[in-house]
C-alpha positions in Angstrom: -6.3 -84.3 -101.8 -9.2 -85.0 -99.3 -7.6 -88.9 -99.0 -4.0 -87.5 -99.0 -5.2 -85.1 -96.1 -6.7 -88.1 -94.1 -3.2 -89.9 -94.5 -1.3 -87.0 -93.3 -3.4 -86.6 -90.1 -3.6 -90.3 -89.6 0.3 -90.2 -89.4 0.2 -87.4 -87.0 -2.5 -89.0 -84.7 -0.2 -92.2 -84.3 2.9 -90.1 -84.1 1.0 -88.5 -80.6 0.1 -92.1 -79.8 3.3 -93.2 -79.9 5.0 -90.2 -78.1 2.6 -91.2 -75.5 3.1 -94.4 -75.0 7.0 -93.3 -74.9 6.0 -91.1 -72.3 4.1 -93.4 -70.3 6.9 -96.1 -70.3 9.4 -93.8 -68.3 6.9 -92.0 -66.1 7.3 -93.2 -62.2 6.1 -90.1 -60.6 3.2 -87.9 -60.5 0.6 -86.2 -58.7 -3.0 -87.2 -59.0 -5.2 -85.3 -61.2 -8.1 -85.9 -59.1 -8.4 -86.8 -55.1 -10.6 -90.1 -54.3 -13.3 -86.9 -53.1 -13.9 -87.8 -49.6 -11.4 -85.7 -47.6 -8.4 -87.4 -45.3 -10.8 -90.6 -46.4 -8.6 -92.8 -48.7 -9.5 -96.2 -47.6 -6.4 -96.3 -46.1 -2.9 -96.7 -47.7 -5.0 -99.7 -49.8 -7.2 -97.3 -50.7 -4.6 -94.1 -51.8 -2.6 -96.9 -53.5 -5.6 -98.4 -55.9 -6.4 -94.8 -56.6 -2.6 -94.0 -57.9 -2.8 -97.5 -59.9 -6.2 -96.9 -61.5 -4.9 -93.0 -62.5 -1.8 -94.7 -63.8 -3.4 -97.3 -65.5 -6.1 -94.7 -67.3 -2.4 -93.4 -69.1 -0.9 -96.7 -70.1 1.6 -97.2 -67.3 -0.6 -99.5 -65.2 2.4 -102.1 -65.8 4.4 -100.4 -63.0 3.4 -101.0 -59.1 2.2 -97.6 -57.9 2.1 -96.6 -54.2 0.9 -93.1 -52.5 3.2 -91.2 -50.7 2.0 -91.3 -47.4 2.8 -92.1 -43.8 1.0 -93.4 -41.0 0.5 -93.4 -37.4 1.0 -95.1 -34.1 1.3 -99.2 -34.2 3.2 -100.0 -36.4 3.5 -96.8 -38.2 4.6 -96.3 -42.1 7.1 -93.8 -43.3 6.1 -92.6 -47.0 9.7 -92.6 -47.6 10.0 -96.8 -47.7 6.7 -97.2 -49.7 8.1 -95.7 -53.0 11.0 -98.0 -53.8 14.5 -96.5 -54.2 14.4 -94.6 -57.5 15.0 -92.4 -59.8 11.6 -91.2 -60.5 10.6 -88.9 -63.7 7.7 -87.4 -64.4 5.4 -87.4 -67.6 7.3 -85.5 -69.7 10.7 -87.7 -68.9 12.1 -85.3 -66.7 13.9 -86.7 -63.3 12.9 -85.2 -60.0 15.4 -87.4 -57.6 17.4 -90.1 -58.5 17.1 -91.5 -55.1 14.9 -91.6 -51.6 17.7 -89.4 -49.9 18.4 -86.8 -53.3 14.4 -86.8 -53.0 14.1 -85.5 -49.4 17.6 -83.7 -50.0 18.0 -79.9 -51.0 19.0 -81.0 -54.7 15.7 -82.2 -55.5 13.8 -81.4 -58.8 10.3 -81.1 -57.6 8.8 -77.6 -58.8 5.9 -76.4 -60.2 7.0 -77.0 -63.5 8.1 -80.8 -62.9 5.5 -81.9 -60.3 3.3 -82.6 -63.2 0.2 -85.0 -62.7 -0.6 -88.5 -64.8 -1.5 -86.7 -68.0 1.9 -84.4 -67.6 -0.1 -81.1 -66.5 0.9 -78.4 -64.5 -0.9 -78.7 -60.8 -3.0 -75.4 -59.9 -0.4 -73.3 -57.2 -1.0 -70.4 -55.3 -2.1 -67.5 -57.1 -4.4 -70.1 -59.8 -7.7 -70.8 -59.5 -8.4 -73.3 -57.8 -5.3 -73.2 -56.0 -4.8 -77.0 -55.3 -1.0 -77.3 -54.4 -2.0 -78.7 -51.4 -0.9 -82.5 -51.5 -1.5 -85.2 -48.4 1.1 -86.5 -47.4 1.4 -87.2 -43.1 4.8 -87.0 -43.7 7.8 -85.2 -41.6 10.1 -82.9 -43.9 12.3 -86.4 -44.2 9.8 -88.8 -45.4 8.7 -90.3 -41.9 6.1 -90.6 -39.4 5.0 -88.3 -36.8 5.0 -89.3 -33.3 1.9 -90.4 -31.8 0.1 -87.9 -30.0 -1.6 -85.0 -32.6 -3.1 -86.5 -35.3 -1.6 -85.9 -38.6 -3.0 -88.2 -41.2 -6.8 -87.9 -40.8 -7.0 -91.6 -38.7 -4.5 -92.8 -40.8 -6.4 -91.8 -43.9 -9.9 -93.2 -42.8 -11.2 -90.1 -41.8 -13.1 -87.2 -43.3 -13.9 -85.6 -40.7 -11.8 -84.9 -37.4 -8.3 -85.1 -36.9 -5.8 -83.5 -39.8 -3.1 -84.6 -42.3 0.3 -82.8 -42.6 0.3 -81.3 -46.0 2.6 -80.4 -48.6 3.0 -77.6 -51.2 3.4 -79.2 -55.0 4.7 -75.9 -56.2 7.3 -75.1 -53.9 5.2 -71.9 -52.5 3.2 -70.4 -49.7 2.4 -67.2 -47.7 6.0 -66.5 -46.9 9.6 -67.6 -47.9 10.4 -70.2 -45.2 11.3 -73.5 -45.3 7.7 -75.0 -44.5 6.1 -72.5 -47.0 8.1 -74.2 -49.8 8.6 -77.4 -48.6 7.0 -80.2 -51.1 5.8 -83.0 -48.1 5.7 -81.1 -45.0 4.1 -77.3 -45.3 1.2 -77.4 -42.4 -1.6 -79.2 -41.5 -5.1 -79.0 -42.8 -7.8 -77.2 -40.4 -11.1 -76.1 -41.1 -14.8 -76.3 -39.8 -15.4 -79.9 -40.4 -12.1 -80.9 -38.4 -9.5 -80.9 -40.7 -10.2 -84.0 -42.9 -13.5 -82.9 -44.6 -13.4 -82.3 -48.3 -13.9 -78.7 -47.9 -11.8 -78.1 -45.0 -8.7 -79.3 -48.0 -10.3 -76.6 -49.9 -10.2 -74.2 -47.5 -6.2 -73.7 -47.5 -5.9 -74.7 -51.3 -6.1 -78.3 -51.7 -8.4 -80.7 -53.5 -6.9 -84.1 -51.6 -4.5 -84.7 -54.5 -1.6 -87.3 -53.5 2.1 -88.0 -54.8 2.3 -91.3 -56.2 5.5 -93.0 -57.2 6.5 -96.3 -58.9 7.6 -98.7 -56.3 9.2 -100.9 -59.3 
């Protein structure tokens, strides 16, 4: 009996590896479990995108070219929007959240609480959990692009952790009110705090923990 039990929970345990690496094979969207733990400082967009890849790559889909969704700032300025390839994207569990770059930044999207799931297919912390972490970086215009030089919106373009701020958006589609900012996904507000806006603790301050959107580029 003892030997037939092993069997039986043998075949389970490669039955959950399996559905895993099933799982993993589709994913090309999620937000990060963890922040890099140094504010608006992500190395830059080298930096955000070797955190995505290593977080990927800690799940089995390390095969895929993974890029933070992120913008940046003055010369020669990046729009988040072309870093991510053209779609669709799905999350851990298989489901889509936009089949393209303009369904994604369109009304039609499927990027909810329930879908904006990070590497290991969790449900992000929103408002009204503790810690409330729906806060995501992003520098990012409601429609994917880059903000106009003049106040700074993506902590120095992410080399920062200290002054300047980063746009930020909500992961689960909620905030203090019911306008469009409150529940938009890449644009919401920026981050403020004592420390400038970019210190690790100024992100915690308005329900963040410097979590980022990554997508598969291809």
């Amino acid at each position: 009996m003892a030997f037939t039990g092993w069997i039986l929970g043998a075949t389970a345990l490669l039955a959950q590896v399996g559905f895993a690496a099933a799982q993993d094979a589709s994913m090309s969207f999620f937000v990060t479990s963890v922040g890099i733990g140094r504010g608006g400082d992500l190395g830059g967009l080298a930096g955000a995108d070797q955190h995505c890849q290593r977080l990927a790559s800690a799940v089995g889909a390390g095969s895929r070219t993974w890029r933070a969704y992120l913008s940046t700032q003055g010369d020669g300025a990046v729009n988040a929007r072309d870093r991510i390839g053209s779609g669709p994207w799905m999350n851990a569990k298989g489901e889509v959240i936009a089949k393209s770059v303009d369904d994604l930044h369109g009304p039609a999207n499927n990027l909810t609480k329930q879908t904006a799931l990070n590497e290991r297919g969790e449900v992000v912390k929103g408002r009204g959990d503790q810690p409330n972490t729906h806060d995501i970086l992003t520098g990012s215009t409601p429609e994917g692009t880059a903000f106009p030089g003049g106040a700074d919106m993506t902590c120095r373009n992410w080399t920062s952790s200290t002054t300047g701020a980063a746009m930020l958006g909500h992961s689960d589609r909620t905030g203090l009110d019911e306008s469009a900012a409150a529940k938009s996904w890449n644009s919401s507000h920026p981050s403020r705090g004592p420390g400038g806006g970019c210190a690790q603790d100024d992100l915690r301050s308005t329900g963040g923990a410097g979590l980022l959107y990554c997508f598969a580029a291809r």
